[in-house]
Phi, psi and omega in degrees: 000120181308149174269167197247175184289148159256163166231152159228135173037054147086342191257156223210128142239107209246109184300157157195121206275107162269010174148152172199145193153155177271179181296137160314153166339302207298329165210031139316116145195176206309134195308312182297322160301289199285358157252046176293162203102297208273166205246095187250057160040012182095356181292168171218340197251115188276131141252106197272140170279135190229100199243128162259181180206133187259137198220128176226127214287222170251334181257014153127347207276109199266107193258126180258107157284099153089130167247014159104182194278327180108196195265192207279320185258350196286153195305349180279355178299349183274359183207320189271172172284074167263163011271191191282175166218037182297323186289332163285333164299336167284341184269350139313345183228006182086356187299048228255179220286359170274095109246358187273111158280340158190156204220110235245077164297054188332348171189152179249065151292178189266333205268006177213024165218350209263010132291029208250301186244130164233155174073038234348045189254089187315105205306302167266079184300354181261343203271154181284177151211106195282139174201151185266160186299336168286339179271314166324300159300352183244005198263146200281147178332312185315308180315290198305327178291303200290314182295275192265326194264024166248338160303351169038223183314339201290335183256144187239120174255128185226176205212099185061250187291176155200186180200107172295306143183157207331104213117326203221123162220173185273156168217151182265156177218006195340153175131316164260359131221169186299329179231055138308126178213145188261174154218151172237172199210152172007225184260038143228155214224115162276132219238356160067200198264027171269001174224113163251339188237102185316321172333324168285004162286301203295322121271088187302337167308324185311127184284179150233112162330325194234066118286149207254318167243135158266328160315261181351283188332303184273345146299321165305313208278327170273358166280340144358275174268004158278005119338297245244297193315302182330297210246041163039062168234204190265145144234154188235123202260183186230337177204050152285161179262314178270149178277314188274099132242144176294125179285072197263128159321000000 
């Protein structure tokens, strides 16, 4: 059953489910492994939910957060459930991919940047794509080829806070990668991989086996959600099985 839409601060935000499935062979391994520390009930198996979210202003204006696992060939075949069905999920919601005005990568790993270009073409041609300058400098040659430099003008680099438009801003968020970044909307923060595991509510301490710092990670993550926790608000996950939870203080 498609997840339905939110409105937060006048902004309509709409989860879209790209895929569900665990992890590949290639870099699958034991819930204790890639969480240590944590009490996962007896369980082994993560089924990641692989969620962007389309955010639509008041004036009409479309923010895509994160493009998803890609076509069939995208650098994510190699572990995800590809392809992606983002393209169908924007049509689901009414959407099509020239109506995208700006398109926000909270990272470039492949399972949250690999819709961006297919075929080397930009999946979305009208939109800018913001990313931080620290994920930029730090992104393997591989990426970069693949990703960002097929996107010519189309990328906008900004350096910590931002604001796409009014209302909708950027946060730098560094630790599972050097330019990890969130966007927040009123008092919800859509948070990318800086939450990959509820296990990581209860303790934010709790590491990730593919965190690029795991310290930095787990100082991120818990000012995050004592952020979040304050203002008794929402985050919208990228691999929650549900896309919305409420945060209590």
């Amino acid at each position: 059953m498609p997840h339905l839409p939110i409105t937060i601060a006048g902004v309509e935000v709409f989860p879209l489910c790209d895929a569900v499935g665990p992890m590949g062979d290639s870099i699958r391994r034991p819930l204790a492994e890639m969480f240590p520390g944590a009490d996962h009930g007896g369980s082994e198996e993560w089924v990641l939910h692989f969620h962007c979210y389309l955010l639509r202003d008041g004036a009409g204006r479309t923010v895509l957060v994160d493009t998803g696992i890609g076509p069939e060939d995208s650098a994510a075949s190699s572990w995800a459930p590809v392809p992606g069905a983002l393209g169908a999920e924007l049509a689901r919601v009414g959407v099509t991919a020239g109506e995208i005005d700006a398109v926000v990568i909270t990272h470039l790993h492949s399972d949250h940047a690999s819709g961006a270009v297919i075929g080397g073409v930009p999946a979305f041609p009208n939109a800018r794509h913001l990313f931080q300058r620290a994920e930029i400098d730090t992104a393997a040659e591989s990426v970069l080829d693949q990703v960002v430099r097929p996107l010519g003008e189309r990328v906008h680099v900004v350096e910590g806070r931002a604001e796409v438009f009014p209302g909708i801003r950027i946060l730098h968020t560094p630790g599972h990668t050097p330019g990890h970044q969130v966007v927040q909307v009123g008092d919800l923060v859509l948070t990318g991989d800086v939450v990959l595991h509820p296990v990581q509510l209860d303790d934010p301490a709790i590491p990730y086996l593919y965190d690029d710092d795991p310290d930095l990670a787990a100082v991120t993550r818990a000012k995050l959600l004592q952020q979040v926790r304050a203002a008794q608000g929402m985050i919208a996950t990228a691999h929650f099985a549900e896309p919305f939870t409420r945060l209590r203080g």
